[in-house]
N, C-alpha and C positions, 0 to 999 in steps of 0.2 A: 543559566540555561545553555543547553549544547545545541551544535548545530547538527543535524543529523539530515540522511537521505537515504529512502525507502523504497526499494522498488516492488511491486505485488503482479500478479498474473493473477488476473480474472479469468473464470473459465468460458471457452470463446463458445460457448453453448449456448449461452445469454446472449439480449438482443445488445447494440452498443448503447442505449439508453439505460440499460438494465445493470450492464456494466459499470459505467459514468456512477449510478447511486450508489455501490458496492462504494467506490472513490470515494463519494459524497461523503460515506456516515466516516471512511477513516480520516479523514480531513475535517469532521464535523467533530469527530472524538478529541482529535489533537488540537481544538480550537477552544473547546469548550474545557479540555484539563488545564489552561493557562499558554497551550502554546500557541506559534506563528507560522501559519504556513509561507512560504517565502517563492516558491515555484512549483507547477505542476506541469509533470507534462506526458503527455497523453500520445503515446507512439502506435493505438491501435491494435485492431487484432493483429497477432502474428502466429506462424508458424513455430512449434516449441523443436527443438535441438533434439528430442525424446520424450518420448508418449510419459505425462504424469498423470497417473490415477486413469488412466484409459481415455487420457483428452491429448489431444494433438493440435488447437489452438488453443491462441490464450488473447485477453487484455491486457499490456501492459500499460501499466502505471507508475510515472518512477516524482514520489515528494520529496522536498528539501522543506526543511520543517525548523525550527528551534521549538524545544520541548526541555523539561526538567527530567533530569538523570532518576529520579525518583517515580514516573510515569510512565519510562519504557518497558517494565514489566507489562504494566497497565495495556501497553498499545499492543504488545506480543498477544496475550491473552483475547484482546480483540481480534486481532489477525485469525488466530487458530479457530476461534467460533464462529467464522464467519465459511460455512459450507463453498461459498463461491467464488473465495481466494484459496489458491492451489498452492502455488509458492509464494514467498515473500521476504524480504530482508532489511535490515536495518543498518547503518555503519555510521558511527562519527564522522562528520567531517571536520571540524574546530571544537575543543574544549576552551570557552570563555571562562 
């Protein structure tokens, strides 16, 4: 398993509970394909840098995760079906 960290931007449209469950299911996804979440951390609505999709806040969400190299399709796919994440990214941090 690799170690990976994902940041997402929830749309700040949503209440912050509303938010938080958006996190939940992707946390809940990565737990149940065999992986570990390892940190979560929750920096709140913010101000986005430039209007996406005609929203000018956002939730940010940034996981450290270990997951199988074989499952990050799996989680991208998640990401995109999910109406209420706007942006989102993934990056290796260690290859075990």
């Amino acid at each position: 398993m690799n170690k990976y960290e994902s940041m997402l931007i929830v749309d700040g449209a949503l209440s912050k509970d509303d938010a938080q469950a958006v996190n939940q299911t992707i946390t809940e996804f990565i737990t149940s394909n065999g992986g570990e979440i390892l940190e979560t951390l929750d920096w709140g609505k913010r101000q986005l840098a430039y209007e996406i999709e005609k929203k000018n806040q956002g939730y940010y969400y940034i996981n450290t995760f270990l997951l199988a190299t074989d499952k990050i399709p799996e989680l991208e796919r998640n990401y995109k079906l999910k109406e209420q994440i706007i942006r989102f990214n993934i990056i290796v941090l260690e290859n075990n």
